[in-house]
PyMOL commands that place a pseudoatom at each C-alpha (Angstrom):
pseudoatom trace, name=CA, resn=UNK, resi=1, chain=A, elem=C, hetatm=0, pos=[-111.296, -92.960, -71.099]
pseudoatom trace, name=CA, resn=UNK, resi=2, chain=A, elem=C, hetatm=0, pos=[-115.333, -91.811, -69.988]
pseudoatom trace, name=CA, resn=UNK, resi=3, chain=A, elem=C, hetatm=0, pos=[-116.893, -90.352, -72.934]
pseudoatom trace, name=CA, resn=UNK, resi=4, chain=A, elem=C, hetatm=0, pos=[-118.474, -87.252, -71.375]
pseudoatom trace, name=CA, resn=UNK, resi=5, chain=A, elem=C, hetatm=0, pos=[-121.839, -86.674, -73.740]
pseudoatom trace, name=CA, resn=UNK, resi=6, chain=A, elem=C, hetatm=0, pos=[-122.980, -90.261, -71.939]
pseudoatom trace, name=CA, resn=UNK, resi=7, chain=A, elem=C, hetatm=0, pos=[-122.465, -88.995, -68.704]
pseudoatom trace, name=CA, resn=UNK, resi=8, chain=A, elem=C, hetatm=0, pos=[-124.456, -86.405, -69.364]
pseudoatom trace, name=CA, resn=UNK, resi=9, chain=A, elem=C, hetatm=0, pos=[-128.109, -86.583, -67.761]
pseudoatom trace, name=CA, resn=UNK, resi=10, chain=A, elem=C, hetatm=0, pos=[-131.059, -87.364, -70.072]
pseudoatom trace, name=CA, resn=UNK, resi=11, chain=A, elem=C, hetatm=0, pos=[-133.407, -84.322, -69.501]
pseudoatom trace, name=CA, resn=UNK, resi=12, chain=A, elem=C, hetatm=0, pos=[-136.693, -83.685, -70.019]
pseudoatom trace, name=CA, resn=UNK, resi=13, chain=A, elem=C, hetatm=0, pos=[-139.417, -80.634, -70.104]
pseudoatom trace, name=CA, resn=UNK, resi=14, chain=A, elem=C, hetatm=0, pos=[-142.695, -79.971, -69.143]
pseudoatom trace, name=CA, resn=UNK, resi=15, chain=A, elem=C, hetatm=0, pos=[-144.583, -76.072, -69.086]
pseudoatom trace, name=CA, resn=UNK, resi=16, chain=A, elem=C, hetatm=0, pos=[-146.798, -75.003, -65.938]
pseudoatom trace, name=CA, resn=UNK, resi=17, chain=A, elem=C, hetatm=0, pos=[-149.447, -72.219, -65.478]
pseudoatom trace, name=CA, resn=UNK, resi=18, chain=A, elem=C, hetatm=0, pos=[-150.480, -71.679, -61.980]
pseudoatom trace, name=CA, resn=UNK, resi=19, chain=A, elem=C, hetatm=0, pos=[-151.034, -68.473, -61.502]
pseudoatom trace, name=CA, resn=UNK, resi=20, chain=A, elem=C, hetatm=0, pos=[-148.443, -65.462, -61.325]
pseudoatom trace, name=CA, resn=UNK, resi=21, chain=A, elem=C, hetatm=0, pos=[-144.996, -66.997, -62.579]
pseudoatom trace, name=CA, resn=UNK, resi=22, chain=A, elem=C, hetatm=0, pos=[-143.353, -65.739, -59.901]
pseudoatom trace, name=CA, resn=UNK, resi=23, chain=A, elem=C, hetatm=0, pos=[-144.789, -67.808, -57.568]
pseudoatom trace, name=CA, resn=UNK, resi=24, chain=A, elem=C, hetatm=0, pos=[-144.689, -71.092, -59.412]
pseudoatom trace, name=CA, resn=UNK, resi=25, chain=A, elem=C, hetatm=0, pos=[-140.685, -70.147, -60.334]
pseudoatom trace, name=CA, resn=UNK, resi=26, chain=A, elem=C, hetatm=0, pos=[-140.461, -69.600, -57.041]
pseudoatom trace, name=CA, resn=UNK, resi=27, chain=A, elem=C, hetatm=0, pos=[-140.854, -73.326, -55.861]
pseudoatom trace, name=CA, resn=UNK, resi=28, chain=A, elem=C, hetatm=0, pos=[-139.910, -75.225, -58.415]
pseudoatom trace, name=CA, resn=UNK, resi=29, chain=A, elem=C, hetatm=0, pos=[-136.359, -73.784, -58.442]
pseudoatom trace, name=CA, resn=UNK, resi=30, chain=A, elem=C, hetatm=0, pos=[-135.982, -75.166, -55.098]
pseudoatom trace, name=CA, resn=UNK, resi=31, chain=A, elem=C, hetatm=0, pos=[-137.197, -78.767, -56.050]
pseudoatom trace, name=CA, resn=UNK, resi=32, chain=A, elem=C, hetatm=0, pos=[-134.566, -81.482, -56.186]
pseudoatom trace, name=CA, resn=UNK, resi=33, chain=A, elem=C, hetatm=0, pos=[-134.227, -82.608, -59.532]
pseudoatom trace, name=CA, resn=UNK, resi=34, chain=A, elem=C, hetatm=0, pos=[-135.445, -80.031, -61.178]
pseudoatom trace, name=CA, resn=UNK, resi=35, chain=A, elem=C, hetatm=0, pos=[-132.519, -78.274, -63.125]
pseudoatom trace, name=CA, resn=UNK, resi=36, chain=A, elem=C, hetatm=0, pos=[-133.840, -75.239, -65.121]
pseudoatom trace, name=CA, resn=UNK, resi=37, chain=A, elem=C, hetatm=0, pos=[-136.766, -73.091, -64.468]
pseudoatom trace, name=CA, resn=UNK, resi=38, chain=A, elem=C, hetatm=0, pos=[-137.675, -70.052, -66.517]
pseudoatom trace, name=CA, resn=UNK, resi=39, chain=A, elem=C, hetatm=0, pos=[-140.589, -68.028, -66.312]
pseudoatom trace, name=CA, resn=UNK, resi=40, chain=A, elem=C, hetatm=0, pos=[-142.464, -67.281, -69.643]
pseudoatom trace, name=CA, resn=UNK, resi=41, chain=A, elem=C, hetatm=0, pos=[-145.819, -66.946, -71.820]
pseudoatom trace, name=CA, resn=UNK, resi=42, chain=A, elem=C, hetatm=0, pos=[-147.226, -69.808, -74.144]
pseudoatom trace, name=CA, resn=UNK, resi=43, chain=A, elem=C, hetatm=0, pos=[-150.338, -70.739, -75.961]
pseudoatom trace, name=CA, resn=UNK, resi=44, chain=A, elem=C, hetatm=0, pos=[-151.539, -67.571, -76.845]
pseudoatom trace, name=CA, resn=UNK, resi=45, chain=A, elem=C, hetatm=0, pos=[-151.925, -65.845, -80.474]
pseudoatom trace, name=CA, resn=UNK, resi=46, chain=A, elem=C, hetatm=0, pos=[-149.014, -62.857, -80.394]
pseudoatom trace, name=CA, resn=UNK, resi=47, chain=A, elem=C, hetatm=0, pos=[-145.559, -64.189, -81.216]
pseudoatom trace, name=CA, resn=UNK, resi=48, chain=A, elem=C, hetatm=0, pos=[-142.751, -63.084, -78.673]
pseudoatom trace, name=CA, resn=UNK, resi=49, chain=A, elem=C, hetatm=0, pos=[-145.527, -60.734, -76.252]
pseudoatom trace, name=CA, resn=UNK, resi=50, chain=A, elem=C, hetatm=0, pos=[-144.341, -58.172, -73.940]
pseudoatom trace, name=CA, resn=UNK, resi=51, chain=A, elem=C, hetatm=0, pos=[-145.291, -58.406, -69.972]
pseudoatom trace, name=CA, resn=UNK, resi=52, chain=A, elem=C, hetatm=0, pos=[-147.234, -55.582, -70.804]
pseudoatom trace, name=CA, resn=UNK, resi=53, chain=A, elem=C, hetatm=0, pos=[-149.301, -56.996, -73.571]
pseudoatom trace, name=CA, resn=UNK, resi=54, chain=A, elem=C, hetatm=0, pos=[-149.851, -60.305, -71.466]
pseudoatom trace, name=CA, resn=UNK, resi=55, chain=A, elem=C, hetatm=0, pos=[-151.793, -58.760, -68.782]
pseudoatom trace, name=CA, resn=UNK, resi=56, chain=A, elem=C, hetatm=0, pos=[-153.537, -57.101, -70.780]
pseudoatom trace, name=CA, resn=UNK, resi=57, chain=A, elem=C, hetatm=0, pos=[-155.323, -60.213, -71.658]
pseudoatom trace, name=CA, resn=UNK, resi=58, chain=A, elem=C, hetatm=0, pos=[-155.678, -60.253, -75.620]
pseudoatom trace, name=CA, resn=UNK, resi=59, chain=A, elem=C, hetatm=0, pos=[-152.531, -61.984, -76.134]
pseudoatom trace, name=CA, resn=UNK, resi=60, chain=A, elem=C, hetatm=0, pos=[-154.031, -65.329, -75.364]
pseudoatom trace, name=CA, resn=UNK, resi=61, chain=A, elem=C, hetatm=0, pos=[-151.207, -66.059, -73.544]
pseudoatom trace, name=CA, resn=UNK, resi=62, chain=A, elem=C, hetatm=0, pos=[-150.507, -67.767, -70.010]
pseudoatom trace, name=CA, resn=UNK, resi=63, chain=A, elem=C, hetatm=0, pos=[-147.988, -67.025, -67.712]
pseudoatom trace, name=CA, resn=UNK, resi=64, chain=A, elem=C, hetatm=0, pos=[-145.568, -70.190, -67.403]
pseudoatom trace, name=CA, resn=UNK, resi=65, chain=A, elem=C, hetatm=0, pos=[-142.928, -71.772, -65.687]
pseudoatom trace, name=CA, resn=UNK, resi=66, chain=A, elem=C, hetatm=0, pos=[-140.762, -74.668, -68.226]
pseudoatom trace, name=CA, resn=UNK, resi=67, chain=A, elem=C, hetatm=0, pos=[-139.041, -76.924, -66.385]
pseudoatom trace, name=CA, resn=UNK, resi=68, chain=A, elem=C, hetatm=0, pos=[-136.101, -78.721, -67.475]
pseudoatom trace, name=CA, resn=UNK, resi=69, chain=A, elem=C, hetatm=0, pos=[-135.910, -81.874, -65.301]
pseudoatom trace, name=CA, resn=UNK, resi=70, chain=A, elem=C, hetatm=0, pos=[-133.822, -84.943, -64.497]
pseudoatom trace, name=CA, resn=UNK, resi=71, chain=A, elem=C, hetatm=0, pos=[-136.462, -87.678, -64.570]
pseudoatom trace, name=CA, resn=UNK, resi=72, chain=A, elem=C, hetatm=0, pos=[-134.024, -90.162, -63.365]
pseudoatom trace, name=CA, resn=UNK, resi=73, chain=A, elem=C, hetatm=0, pos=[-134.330, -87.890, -59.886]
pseudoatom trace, name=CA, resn=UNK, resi=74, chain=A, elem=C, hetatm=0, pos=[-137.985, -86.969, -59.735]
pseudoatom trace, name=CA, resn=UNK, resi=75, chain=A, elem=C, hetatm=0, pos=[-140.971, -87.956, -61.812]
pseudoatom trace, name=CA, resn=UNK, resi=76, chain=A, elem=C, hetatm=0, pos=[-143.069, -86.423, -63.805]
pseudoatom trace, name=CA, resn=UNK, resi=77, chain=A, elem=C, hetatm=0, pos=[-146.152, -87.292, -61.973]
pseudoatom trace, name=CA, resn=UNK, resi=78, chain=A, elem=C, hetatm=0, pos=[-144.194, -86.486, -58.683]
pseudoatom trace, name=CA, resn=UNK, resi=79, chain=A, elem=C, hetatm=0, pos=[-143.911, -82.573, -60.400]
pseudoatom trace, name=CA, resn=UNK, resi=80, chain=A, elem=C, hetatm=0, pos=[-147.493, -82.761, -61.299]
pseudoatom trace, name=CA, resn=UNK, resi=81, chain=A, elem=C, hetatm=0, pos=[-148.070, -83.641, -57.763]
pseudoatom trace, name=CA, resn=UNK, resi=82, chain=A, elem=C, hetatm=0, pos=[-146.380, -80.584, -56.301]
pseudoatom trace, name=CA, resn=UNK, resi=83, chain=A, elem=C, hetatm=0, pos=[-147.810, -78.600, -59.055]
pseudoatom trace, name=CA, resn=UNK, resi=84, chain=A, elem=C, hetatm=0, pos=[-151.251, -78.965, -57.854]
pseudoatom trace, name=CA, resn=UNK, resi=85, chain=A, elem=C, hetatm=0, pos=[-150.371, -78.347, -54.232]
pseudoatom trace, name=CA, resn=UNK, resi=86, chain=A, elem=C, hetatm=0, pos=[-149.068, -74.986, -54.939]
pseudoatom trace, name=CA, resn=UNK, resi=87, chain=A, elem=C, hetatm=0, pos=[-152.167, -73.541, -56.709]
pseudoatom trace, name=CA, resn=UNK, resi=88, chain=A, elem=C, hetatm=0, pos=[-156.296, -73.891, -57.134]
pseudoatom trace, name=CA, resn=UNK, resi=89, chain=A, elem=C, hetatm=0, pos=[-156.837, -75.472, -60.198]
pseudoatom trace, name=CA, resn=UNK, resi=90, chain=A, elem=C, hetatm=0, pos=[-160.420, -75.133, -59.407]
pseudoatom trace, name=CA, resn=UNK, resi=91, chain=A, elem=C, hetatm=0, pos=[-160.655, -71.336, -60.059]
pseudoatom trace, name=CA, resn=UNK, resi=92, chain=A, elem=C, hetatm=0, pos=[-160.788, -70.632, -63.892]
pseudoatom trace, name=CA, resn=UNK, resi=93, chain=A, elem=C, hetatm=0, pos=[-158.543, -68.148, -64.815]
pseudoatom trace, name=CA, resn=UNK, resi=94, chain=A, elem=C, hetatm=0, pos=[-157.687, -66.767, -61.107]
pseudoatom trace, name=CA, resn=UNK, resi=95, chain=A, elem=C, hetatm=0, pos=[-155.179, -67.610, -58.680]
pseudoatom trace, name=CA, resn=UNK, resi=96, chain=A, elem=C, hetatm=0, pos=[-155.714, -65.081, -55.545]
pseudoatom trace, name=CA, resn=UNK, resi=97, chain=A, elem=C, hetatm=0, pos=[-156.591, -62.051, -56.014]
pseudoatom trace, name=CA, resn=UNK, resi=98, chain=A, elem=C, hetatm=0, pos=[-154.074, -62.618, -59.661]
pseudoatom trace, name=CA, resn=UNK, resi=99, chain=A, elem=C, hetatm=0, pos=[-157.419, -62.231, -62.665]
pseudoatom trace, name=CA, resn=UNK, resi=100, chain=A, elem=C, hetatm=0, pos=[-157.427, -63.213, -65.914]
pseudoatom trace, name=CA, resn=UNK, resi=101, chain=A, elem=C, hetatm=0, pos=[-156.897, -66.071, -68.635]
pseudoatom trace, name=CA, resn=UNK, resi=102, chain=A, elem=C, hetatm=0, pos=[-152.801, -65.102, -68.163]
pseudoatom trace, name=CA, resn=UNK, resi=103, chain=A, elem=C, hetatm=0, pos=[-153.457, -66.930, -64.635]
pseudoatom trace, name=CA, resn=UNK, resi=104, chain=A, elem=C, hetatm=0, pos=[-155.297, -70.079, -65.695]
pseudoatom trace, name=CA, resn=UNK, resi=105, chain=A, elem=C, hetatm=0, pos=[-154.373, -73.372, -64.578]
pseudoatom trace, name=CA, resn=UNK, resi=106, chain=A, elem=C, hetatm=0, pos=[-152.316, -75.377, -67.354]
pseudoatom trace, name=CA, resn=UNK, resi=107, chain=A, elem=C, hetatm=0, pos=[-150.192, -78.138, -68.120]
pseudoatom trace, name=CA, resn=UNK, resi=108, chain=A, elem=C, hetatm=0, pos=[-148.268, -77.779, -71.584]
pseudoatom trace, name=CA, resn=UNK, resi=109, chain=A, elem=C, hetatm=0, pos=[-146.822, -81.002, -73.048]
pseudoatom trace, name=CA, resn=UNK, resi=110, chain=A, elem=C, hetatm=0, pos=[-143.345, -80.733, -74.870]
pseudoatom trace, name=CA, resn=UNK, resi=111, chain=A, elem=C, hetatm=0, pos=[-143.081, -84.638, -75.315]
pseudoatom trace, name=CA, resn=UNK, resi=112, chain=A, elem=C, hetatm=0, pos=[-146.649, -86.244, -76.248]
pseudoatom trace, name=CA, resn=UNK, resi=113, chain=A, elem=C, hetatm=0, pos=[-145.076, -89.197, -74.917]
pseudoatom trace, name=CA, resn=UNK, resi=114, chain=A, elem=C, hetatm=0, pos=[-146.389, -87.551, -71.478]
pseudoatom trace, name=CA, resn=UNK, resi=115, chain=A, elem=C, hetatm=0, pos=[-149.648, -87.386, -72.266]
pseudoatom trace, name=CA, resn=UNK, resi=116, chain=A, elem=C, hetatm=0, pos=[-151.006, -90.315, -70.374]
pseudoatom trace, name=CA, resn=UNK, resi=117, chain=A, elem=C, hetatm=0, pos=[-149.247, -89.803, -66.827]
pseudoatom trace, name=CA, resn=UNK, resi=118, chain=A, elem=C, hetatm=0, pos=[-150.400, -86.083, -67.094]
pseudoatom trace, name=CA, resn=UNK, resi=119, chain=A, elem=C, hetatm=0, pos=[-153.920, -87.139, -67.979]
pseudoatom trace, name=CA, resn=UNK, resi=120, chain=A, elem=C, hetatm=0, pos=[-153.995, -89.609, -64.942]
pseudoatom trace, name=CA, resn=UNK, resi=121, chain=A, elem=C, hetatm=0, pos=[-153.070, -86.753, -62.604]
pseudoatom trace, name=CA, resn=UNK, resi=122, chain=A, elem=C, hetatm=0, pos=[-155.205, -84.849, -63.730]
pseudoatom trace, name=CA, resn=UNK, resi=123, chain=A, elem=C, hetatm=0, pos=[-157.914, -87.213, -63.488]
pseudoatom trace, name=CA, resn=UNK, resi=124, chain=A, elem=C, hetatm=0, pos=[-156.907, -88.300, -59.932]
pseudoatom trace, name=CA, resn=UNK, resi=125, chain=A, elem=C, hetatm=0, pos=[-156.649, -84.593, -58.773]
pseudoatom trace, name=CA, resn=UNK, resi=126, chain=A, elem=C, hetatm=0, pos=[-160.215, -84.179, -60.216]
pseudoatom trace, name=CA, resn=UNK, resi=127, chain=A, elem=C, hetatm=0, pos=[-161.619, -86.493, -58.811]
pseudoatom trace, name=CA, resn=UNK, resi=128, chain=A, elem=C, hetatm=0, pos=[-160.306, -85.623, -55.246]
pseudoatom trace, name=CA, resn=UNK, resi=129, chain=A, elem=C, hetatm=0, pos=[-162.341, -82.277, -55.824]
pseudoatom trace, name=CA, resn=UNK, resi=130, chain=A, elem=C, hetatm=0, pos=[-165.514, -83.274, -57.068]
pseudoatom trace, name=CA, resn=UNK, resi=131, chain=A, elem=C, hetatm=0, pos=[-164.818, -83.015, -60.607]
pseudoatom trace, name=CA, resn=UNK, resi=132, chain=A, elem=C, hetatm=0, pos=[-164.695, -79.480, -60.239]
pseudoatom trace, name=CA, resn=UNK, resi=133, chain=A, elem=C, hetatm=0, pos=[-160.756, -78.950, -61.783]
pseudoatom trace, name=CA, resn=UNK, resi=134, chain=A, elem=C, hetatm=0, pos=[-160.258, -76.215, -64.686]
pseudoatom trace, name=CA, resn=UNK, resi=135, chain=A, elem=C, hetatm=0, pos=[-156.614, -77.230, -65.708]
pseudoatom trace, name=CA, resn=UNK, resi=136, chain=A, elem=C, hetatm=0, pos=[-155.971, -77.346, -69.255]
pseudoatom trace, name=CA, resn=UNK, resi=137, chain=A, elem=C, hetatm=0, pos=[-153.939, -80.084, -70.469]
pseudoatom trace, name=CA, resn=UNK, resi=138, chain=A, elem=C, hetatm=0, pos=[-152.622, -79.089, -74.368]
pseudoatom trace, name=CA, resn=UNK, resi=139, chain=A, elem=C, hetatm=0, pos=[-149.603, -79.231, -76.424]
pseudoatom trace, name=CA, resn=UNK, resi=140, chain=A, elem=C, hetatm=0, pos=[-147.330, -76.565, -75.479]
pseudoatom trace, name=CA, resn=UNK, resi=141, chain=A, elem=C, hetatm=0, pos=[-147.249, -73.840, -78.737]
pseudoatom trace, name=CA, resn=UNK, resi=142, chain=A, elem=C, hetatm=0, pos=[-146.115, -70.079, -79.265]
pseudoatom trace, name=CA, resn=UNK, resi=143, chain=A, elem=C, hetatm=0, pos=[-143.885, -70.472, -76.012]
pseudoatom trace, name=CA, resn=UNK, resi=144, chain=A, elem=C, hetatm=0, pos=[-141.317, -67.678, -74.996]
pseudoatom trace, name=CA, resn=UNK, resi=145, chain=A, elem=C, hetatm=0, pos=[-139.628, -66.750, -72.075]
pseudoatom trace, name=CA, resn=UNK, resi=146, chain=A, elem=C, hetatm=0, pos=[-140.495, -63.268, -69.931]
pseudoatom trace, name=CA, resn=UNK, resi=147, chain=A, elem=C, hetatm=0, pos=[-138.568, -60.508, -69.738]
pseudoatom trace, name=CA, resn=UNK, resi=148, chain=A, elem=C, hetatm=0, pos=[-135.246, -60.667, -67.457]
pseudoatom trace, name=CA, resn=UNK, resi=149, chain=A, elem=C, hetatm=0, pos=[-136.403, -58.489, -64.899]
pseudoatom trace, name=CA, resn=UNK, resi=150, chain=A, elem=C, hetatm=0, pos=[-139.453, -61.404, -63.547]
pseudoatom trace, name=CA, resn=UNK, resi=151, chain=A, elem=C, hetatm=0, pos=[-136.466, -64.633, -63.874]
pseudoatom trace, name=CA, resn=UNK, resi=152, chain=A, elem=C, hetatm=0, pos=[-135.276, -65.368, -60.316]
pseudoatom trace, name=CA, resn=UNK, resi=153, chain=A, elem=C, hetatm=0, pos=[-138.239, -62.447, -59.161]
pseudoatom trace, name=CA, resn=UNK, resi=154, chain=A, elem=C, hetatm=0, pos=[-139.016, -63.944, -55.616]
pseudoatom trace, name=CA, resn=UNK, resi=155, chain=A, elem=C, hetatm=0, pos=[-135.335, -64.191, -55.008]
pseudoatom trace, name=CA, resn=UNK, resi=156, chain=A, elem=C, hetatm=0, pos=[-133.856, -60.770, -56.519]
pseudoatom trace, name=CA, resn=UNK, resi=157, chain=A, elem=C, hetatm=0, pos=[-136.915, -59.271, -54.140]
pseudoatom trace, name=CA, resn=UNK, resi=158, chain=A, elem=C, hetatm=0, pos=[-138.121, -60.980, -51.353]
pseudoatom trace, name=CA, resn=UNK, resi=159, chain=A, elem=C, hetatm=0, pos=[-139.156, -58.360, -49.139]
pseudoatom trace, name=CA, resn=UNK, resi=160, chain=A, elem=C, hetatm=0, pos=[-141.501, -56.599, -52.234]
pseudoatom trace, name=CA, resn=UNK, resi=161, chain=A, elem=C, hetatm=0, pos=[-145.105, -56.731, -51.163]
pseudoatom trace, name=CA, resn=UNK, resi=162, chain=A, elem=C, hetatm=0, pos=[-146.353, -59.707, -53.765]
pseudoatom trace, name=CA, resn=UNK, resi=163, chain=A, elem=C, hetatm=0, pos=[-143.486, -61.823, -52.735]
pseudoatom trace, name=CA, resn=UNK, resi=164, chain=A, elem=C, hetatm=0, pos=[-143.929, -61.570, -48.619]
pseudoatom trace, name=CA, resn=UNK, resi=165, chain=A, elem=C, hetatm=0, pos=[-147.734, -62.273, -48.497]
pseudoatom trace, name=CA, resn=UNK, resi=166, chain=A, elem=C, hetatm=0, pos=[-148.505, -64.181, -51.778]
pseudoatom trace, name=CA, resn=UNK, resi=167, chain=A, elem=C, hetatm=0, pos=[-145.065, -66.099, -53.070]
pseudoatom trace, name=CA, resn=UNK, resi=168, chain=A, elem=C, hetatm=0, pos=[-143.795, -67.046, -49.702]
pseudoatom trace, name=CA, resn=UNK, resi=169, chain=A, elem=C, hetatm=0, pos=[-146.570, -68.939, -48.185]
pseudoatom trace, name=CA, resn=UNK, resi=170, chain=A, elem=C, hetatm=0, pos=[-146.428, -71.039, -51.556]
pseudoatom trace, name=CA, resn=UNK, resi=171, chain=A, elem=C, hetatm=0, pos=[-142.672, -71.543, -50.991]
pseudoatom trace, name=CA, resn=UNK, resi=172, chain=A, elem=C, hetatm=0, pos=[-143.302, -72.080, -47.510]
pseudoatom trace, name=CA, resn=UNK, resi=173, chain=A, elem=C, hetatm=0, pos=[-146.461, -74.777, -48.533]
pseudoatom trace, name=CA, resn=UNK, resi=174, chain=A, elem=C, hetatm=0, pos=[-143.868, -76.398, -50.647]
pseudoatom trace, name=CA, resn=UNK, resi=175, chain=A, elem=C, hetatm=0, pos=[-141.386, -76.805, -48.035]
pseudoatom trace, name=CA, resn=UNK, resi=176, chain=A, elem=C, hetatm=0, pos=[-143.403, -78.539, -45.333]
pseudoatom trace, name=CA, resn=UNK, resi=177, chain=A, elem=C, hetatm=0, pos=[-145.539, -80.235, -47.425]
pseudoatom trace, name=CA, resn=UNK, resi=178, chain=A, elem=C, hetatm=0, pos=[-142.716, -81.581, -49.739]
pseudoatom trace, name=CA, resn=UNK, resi=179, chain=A, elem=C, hetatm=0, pos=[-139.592, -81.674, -47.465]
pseudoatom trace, name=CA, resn=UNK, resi=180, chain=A, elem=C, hetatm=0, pos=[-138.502, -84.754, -49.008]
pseudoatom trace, name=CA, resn=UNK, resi=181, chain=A, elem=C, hetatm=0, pos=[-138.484, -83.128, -52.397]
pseudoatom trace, name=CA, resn=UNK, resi=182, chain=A, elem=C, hetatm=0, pos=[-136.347, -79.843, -51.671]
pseudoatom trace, name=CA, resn=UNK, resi=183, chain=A, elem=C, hetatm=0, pos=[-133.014, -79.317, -53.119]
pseudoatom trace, name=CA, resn=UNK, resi=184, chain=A, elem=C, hetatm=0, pos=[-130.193, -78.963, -50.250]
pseudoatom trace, name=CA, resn=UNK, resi=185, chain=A, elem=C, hetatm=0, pos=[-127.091, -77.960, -52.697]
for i in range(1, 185): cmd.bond("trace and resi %d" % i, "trace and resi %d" % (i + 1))
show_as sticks, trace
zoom trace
């Protein structure tokens, strides 16, 4: 008889800023491989902050996206590599027309053991563009997930402003640029 706990996939996590959450929710729950995504805040000063309290910009916060991923079916690196795609991480604390440090460009580490592939990216990507890349690359602290209303945003409401002109040309990015990389289930 199959034991079922070692059949179970080995998982890992890793915590993105790139802008409004929404967007980067929006793509990587459509990445094969990736299992979980939930949009939240981390790295700021206020335990457990409201939406509200994050834009406002005192929190310290950023607004996330924590991935729970199969790294036996995509990479971390490969991740990172979509991750900078789908954003500027040359615009400090902006995505768009999205201002303020909530929208800053971030990698948060969960397992210091990824440290040195997320470092390399990061390196690679900046040199690629001049040196000129703002991502923050920390330890991820003070994390909590957003309020049920913005998980699954882009899908629950597709047709709402934000999501036609600014979340579905990232989606749509995603999709052409990584075809090989999108979930078919």
């Amino acid at each position: 008889m199959t034991n079922p706990l070692t059949s179970v996939a080995q998982t890992k996590v890793i915590t993105l800023g790139g802008g409004c959450f929404w967007c980067t929710e929006a793509v990587f729950v459509r990445v094969n491989g990736v299992i979980d995504v939930t949009s939240g805040y981390c790295n700021g000063h206020t335990l457990n902050p409201t939406y509200a309290q994050v834009c406002e910009g005192d929190t310290g916060h950023n607004e996330v996206v924590r991935l729970v991923y199969d790294p036996k079916r995509i990479s971390l690196r490969e991740l990172l590599e979509i991750f900078f795609v789908i954003h500027d991480p040359t615009t400090l604390n902006r995505q768009g027309n999205d201002v303020g440090t909530q929208y800053r460009s971030g990698i948060y580490l969960s397992d210091e053991a990824d440290r040195a592939v997320a470092q390399q990216v990061l390196d690679e990507v900046n040199a690629a563009l001049s040196g000129c890349v703002v991502t923050e690359l920390k330890t991820l602290s003070n994390y909590s997930a957003a309020e049920a209303y913005h998980q699954d945003y882009f899908e629950q409401h597709p047709e709402q402003g934000y999501c036609a002109f600014v979340v579905a040309p990232k989606v749509q990015k995603f999709m052409k640029t990584f075809a090989n990389r999108v979930k078919h289930d």
